[in-house]
C-alpha positions as CSV (number, residue, x, y, z in Angstrom):
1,X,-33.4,-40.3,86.4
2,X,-36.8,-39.9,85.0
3,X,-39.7,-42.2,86.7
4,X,-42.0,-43.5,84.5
5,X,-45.6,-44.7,85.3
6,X,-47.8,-47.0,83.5
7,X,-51.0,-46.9,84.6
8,X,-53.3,-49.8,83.6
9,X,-57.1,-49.7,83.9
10,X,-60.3,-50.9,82.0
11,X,-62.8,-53.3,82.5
12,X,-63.3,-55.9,85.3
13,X,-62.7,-59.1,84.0
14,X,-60.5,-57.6,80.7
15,X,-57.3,-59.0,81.9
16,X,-54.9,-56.3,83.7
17,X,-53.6,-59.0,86.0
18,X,-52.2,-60.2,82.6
19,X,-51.0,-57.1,81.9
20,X,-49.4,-56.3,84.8
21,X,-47.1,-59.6,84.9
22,X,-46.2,-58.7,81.3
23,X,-45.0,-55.2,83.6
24,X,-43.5,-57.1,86.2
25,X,-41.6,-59.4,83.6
26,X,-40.8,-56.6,82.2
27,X,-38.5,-55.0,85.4
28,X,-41.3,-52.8,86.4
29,X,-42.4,-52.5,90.3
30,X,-46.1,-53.4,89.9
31,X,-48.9,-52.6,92.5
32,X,-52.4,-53.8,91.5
33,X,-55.8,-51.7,93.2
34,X,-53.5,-48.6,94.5
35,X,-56.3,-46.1,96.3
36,X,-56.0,-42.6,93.9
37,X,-55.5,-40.9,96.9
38,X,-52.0,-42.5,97.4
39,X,-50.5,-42.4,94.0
40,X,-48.6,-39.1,94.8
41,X,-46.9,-40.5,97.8
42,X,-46.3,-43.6,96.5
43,X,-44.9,-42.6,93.4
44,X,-42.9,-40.3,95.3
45,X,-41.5,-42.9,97.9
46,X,-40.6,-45.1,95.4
47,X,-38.9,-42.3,93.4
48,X,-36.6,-41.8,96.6
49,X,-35.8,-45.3,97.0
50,X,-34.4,-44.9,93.2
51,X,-37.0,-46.9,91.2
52,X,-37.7,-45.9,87.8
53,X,-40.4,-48.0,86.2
54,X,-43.6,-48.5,88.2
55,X,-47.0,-49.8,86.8
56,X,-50.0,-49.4,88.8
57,X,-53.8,-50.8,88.5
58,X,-56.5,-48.6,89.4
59,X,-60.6,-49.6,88.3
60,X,-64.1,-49.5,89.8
61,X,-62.7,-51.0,93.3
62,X,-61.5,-47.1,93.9
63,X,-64.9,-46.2,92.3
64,X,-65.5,-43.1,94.5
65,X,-62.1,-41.4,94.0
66,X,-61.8,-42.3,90.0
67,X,-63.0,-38.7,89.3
68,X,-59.1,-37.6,90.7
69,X,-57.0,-39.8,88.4
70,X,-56.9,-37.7,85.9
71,X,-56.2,-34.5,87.6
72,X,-53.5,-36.5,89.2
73,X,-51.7,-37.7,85.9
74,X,-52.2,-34.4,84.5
75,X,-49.9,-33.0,87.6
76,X,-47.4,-35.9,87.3
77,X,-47.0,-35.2,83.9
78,X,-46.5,-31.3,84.4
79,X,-43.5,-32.5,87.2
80,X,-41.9,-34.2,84.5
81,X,-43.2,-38.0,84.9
82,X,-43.4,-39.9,81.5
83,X,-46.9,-41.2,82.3
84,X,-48.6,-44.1,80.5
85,X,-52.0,-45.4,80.1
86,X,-53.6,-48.2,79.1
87,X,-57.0,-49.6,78.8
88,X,-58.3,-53.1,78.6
89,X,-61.8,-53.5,76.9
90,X,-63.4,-56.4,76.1
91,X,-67.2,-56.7,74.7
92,X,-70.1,-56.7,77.2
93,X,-70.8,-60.6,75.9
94,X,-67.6,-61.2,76.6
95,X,-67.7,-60.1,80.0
96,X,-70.6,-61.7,81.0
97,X,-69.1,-65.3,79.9
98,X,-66.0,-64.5,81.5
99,X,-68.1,-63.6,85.2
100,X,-70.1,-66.6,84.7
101,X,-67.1,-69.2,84.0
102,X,-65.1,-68.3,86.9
103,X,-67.9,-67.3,89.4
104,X,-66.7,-64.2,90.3
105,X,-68.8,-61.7,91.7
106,X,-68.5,-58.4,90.0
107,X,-66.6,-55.6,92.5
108,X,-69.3,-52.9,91.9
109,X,-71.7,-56.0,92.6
110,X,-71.9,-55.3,96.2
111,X,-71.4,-51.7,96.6
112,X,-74.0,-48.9,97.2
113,X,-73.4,-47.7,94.1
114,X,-76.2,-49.9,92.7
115,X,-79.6,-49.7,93.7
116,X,-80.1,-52.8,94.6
117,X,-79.4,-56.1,92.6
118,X,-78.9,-55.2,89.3
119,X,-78.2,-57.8,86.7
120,X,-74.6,-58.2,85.7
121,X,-75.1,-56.2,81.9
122,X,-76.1,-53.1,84.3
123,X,-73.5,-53.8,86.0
124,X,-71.2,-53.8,83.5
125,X,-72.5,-50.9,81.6
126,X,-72.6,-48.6,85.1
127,X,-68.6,-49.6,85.3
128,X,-68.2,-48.7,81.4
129,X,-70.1,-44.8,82.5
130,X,-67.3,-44.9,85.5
131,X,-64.6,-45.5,83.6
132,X,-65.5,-43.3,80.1
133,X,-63.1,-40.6,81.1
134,X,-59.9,-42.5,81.8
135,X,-60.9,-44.6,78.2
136,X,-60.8,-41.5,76.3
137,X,-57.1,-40.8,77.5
138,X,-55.6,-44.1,77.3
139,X,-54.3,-46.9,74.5
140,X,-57.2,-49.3,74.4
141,X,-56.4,-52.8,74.2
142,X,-59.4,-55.0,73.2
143,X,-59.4,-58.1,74.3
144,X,-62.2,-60.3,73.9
145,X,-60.7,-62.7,71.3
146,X,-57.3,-62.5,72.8
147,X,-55.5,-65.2,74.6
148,X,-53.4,-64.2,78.0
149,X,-49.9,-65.2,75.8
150,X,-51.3,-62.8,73.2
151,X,-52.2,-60.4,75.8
152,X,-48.8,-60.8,77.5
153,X,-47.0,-59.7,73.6
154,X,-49.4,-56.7,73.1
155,X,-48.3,-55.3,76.8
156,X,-44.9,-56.2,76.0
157,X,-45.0,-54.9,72.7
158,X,-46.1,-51.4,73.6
159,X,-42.9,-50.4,76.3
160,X,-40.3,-49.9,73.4
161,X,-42.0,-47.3,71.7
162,X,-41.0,-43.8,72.2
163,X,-43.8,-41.9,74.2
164,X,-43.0,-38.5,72.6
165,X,-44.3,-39.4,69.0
166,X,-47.8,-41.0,67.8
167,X,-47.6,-44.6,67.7
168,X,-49.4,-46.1,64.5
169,X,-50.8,-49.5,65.0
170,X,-51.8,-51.6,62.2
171,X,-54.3,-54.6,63.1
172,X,-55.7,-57.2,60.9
173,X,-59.3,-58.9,61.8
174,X,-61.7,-61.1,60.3
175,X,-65.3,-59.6,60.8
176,X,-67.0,-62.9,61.7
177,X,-65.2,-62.3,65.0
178,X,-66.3,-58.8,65.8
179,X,-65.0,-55.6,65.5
180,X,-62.0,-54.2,67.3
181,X,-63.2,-52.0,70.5
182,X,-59.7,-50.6,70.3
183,X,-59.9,-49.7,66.6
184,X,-59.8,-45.6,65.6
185,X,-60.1,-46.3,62.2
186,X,-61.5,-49.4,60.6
187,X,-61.7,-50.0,56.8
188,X,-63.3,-53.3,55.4
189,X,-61.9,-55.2,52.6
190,X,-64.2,-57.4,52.3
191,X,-65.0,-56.5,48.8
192,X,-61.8,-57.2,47.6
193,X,-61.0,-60.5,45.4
194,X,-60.2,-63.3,48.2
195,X,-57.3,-65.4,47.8
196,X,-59.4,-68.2,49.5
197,X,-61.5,-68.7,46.8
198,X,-57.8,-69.8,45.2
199,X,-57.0,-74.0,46.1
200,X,-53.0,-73.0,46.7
201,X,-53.6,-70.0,47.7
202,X,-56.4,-71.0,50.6
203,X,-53.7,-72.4,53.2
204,X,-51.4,-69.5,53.1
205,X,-51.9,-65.9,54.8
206,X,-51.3,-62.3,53.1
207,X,-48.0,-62.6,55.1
208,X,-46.7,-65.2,52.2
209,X,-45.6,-64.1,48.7
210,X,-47.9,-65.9,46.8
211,X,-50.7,-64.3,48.2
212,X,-49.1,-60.7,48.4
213,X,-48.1,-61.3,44.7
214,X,-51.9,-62.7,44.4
215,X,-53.2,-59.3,45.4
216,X,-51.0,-56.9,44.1
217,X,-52.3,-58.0,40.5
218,X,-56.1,-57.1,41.7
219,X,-56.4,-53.6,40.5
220,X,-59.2,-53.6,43.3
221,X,-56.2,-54.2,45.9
222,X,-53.8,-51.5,44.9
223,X,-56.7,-48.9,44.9
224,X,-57.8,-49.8,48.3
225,X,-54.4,-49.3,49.2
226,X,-53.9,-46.4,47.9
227,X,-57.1,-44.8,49.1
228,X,-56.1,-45.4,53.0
229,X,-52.6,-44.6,52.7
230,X,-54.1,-41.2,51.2
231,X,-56.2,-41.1,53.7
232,X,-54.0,-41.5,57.0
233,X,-51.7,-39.2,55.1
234,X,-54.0,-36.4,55.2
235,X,-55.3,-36.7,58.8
236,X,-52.0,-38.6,61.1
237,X,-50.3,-35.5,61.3
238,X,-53.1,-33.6,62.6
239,X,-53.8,-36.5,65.0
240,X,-50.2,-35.4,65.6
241,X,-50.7,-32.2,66.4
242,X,-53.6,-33.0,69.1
243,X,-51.4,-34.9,71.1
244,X,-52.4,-38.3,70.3
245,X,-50.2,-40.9,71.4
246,X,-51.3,-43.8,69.9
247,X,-54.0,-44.5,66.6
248,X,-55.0,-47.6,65.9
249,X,-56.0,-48.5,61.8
250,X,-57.9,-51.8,61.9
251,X,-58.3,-53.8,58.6
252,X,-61.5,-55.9,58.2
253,X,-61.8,-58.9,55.7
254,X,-64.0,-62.2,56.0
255,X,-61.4,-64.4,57.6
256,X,-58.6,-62.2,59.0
257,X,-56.0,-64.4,57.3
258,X,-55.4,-63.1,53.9
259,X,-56.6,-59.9,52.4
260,X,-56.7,-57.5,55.6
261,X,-53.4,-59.0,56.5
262,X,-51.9,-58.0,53.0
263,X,-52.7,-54.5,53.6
264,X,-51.6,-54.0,57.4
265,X,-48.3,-55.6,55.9
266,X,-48.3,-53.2,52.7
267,X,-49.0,-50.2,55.3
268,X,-47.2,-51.2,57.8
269,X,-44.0,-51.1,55.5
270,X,-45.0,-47.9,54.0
271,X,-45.0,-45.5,57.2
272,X,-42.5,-47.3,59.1
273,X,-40.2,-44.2,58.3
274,X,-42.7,-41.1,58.9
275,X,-44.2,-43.0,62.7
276,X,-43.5,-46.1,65.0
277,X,-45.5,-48.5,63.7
278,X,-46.8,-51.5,65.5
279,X,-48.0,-54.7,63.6
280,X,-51.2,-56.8,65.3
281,X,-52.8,-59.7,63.2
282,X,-55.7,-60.5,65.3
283,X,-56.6,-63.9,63.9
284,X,-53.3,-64.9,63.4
285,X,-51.2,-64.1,66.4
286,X,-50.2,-67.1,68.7
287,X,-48.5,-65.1,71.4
């Protein structure tokens, strides 16, 4: 039976212990700061006691041995271990606000790693240097507007999908909230006739017909469209071809609510059949 690993990492402060109860929920055997230096023979012990799913959290607190993880993952994959990683990224103001409301200190805070006290931003940008390498590898998860339920359905979200094929998420956003760190591709719609501007239309959200019917009469609409499907078309398979596992196409309007969710619906829908597709509507999600 083949073991499969998901390891989660990212920033201090970005929610993993949210992530990994979503894993434990989920039936997998969860073990949160594991040294590097043990994850061979741990994953190998808990292979022989016949567990399948494991989920493991590795950050800054292992700071020294980071620069192994990825050697290490690169070997369980070669012995045939599905491996799985995920990131969790939030913005640098975010971070800050989060250290500040719960009075935490920041792990690399106290280590010698830091040449003396160094105010939490350089902190938080010495864990970002750190951690650049395992980033590049992983599915990124941004949360710094999310709430732990939302969190909870993103982690959950991502263990049906097939491993062996590139995973297409679609995510809606209003700008006025940020940009997506997790985005690979973000198109703004912003120009776009807005359905808000619209009295019955204003309440509703691209998801409901009058909106999508709304839209699909806007010339402006269709060629937008048109011009990213063409677009991921043209450049998925290649993203394909390099081994990508996951590619995330974020949609940007004013509010998040109508026109960016019409399209990540309209997309969505259209390469459904040629990838796994994932649906994330930033603004709208409830978890």
């Amino acid at each position: 039976m083949q073991l499969e690993v998901m390891v989660i990492t990212g920033m201090s402060g970005s929610g993993k212990s949210v992530a990994l109860h979503a894993l434990e929920d989920a039936g997998y055997y969860c073990v949160d700061n594991l040294p590097p230096e043990l994850l061979g023979a741990f994953l190998a012990l808990e292979h022989a006691h016949h567990g399948r799913r494991v989920a493991v959290a590795m950050d800054v607190r292992s700071a020294t041995a980071l620069p192994l993880v990825p050697q290490q993952l690169q070997q369980l994959q070669r012995d045939g271990v599905l491996v799985r990683l995920l990131f969790l990224d939030a913005s640098d103001d975010t971070l800050v606000r989060r250290f500040s409301e719960t009075r935490r200190r920041h792990p690399l805070s106290s280590k010698a790693l830091l040449d003396g006290q160094r105010a939490l931003a350089q902190t938080i940008a010495l864990e970002r240097e750190l951690l650049a390498q395992l980033r590049e590898r992983s599915h990124v998860i941004d949360t710094s507007t999310l709430r732990p339920a939302q969190l909870l359905s993103y982690v959950k979200s991502l263990l049906p999908v097939p491993p062996d094929r590139l995973n297409l998420v679609f995510q809606s956003f209003a700008f006025k909230r940020g940009v997506p760190l997790d985005a690979d591709y973000v198109f703004d719609v912003r120009m776009l006739p807005n359905p808000h501007y619209e009295p019955l239309l204003r309440p509703l959200t691209g998801r409901d017909a009058p909106v999508a019917e709304y839209l699909r009469q806007q010339p402006e609409a269709t060629q937008m469209l048109e011009d990213i499907a063409r677009f991921l078309d043209h450049w998925l398979p290649a993203m394909a071809c390099n081994h990508r596992s996951y590619v995330t196409v974020a949609i940007g309007c004013t509010g998040g609510q109508h026109r960016s969710v019409y399209l990540v619906e309209q997309l969505a829908q259209r390469f459904a059949e040629q990838w796994n597709t994932l649906l994330r509507h930033r603004e709208l999600d409830t978890g």
